[in-house]
C-alpha positions in Angstrom: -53.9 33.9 -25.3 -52.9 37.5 -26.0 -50.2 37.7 -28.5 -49.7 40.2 -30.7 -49.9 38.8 -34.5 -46.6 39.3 -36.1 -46.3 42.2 -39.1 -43.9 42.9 -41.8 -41.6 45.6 -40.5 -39.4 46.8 -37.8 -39.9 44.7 -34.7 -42.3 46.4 -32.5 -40.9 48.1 -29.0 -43.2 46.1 -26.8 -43.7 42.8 -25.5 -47.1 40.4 -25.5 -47.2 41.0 -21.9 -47.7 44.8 -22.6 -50.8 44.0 -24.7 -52.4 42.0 -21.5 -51.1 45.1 -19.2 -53.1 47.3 -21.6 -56.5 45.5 -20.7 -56.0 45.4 -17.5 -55.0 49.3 -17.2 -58.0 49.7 -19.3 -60.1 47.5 -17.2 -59.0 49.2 -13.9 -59.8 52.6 -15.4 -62.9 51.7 -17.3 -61.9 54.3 -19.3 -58.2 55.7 -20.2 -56.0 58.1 -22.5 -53.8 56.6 -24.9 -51.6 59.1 -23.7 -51.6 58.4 -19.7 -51.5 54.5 -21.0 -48.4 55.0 -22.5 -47.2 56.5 -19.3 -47.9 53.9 -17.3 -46.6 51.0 -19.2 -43.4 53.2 -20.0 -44.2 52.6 -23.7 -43.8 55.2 -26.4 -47.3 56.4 -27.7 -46.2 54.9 -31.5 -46.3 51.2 -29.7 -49.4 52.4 -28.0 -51.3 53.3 -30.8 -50.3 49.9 -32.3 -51.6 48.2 -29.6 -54.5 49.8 -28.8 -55.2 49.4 -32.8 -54.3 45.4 -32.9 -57.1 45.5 -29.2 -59.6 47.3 -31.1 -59.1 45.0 -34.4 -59.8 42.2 -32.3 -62.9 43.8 -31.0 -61.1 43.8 -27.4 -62.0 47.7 -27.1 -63.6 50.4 -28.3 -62.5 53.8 -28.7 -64.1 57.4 -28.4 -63.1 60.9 -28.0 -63.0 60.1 -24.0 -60.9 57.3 -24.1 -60.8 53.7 -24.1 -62.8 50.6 -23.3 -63.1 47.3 -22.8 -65.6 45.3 -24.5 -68.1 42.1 -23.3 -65.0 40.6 -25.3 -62.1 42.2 -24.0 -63.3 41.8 -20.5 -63.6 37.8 -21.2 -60.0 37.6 -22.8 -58.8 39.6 -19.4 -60.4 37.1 -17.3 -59.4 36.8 -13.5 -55.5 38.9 -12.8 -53.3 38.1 -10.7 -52.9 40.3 -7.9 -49.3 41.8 -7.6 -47.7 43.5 -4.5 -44.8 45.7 -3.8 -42.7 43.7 -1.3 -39.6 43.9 0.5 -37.9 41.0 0.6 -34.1 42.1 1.4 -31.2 40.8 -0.7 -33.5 37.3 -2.1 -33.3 39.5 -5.3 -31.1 41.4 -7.6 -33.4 44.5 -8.2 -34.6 48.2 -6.2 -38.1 47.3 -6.6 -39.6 43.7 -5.8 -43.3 43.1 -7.0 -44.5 39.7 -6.0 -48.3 37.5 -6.9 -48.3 33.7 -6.5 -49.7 31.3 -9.6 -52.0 29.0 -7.7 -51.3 24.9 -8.1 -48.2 26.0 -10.7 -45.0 23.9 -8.6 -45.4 20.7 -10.8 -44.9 23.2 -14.2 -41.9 24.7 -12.8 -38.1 23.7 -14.1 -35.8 25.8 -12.5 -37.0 28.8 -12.5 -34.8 30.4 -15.2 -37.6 29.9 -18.0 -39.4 32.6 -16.3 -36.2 34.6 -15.2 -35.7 35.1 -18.9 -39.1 36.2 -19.4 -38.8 38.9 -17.1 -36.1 39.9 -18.6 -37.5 40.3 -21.7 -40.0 43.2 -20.9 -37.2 45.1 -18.7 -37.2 43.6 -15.4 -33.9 42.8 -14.1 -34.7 39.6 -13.4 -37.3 36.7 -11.8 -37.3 34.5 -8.4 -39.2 31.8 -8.7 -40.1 29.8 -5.3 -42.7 26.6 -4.8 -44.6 26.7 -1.4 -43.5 23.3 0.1 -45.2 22.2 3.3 -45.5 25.3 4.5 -42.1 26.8 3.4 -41.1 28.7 0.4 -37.9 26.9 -1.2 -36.3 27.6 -4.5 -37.3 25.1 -7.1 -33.8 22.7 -7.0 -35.5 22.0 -3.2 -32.2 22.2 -1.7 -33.0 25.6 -0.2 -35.4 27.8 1.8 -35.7 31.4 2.0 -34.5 33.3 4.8 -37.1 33.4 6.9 -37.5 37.5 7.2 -37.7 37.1 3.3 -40.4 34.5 3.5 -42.5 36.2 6.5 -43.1 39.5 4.3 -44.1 37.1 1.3 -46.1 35.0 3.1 -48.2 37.8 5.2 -49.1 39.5 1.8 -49.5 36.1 -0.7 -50.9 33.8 1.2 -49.6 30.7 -0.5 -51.0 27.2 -0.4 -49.2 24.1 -0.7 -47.9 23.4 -4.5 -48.5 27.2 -5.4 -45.7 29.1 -7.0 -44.4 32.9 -5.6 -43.0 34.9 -8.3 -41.2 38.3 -7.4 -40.3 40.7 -10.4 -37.8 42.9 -9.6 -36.1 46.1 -11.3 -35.1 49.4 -10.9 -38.8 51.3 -10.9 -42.4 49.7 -10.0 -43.6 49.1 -13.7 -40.8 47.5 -15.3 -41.0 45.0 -11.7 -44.3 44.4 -12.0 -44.0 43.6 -15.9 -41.4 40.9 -15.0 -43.4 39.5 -12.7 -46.5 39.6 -15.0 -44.4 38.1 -17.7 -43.0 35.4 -15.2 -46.3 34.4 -14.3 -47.7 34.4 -17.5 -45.4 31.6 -18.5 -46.4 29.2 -16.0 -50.2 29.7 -17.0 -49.4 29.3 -20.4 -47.5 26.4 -19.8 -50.7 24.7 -18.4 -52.3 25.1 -21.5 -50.3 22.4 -23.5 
């Protein structure tokens, strides 16, 4: 797991799920700016610089005059991401932008969807839809109802679900804060398998 030990002080103005969206940046990059980092989480470059200090500390990174990089290490804590969309998915969410990935065999860890609702909401996004792929149809985890089936065509095409796998769409008013809900949506559900 890749939480941030806590520190005496003023709380910090980024989430755990910044800290994993740091190794992946840096991972996709193979080597990155603190600067354009900072950017593209929408963090200010104080919080970057303690989280690229806390990576390297952990021997996650390295650092040099050209950027960052991930380590044998940090590229074993990163392990396999999720893969996340942009999708359009009409009025099934709250939010502009809707970013969507699926957590594979996660229906059985799923309450009611608000767990991960609030966890989205905690790193900016607007908000979290959970749904459980269900003999071929997306439903909403009470299992009362299905998505309209525009809604589920445009998730399906892109996701590819299988049966007990979870869709979870991110949504906000920009691409990065979306795609952080979703991240932090999804996150839950894998750490939940862990206990």
């Amino acid at each position: 797991m890749l939480s941030m030990p806590r520190a005496i002080g003023p709380l910090p103005r980024f989430a755990d799920v910044h800290v994993k969206m740091t190794l992946e940046l840096i991972g996709k990059h193979k080597r990155i700016g603190r600067k354009q980092l900072a950017e593209e989480l929408g963090v200010g470059e104080g919080s970057m610089r303690t989280i690229l200090d806390q990576l390297k500390n952990r021997g996650l990174i390295t650092s040099s005059r050209g950027g960052h990089s991930l380590t044998a290490k940090g590229e074993r804590a990163l392990g396999k991401p999720f893969e996340f969309v942009q999708v359009n998915v009409g009025d099934l969410t709250v939010g502009k932008v809707n970013i969507a990935t699926v957590v594979r065999g996660a229906a059985a860890r799923v309450m009611r969807g608000i767990e991960q609702r609030d966890e989205a909401i905690k790193v900016g996004a607007d908000g979290a839809t959970v749904l459980i792929f269900k003999r071929g149809r997306l439903r909403f985890p009470d299992g009362f109802f299905e998505v309209k089936k525009e809604a589920s065509n445009a998730l399906l095409r892109v996701l590819h679900p299988r049966e007990g796998d979870i869709v979870v769409i991110g949504t906000a008013s920009d691409a990065v804060k979306a795609e952080a809900g979703a991240k932090a949506a999804a996150r839950s559900l894998s750490k939940s398998r862990q206990h």
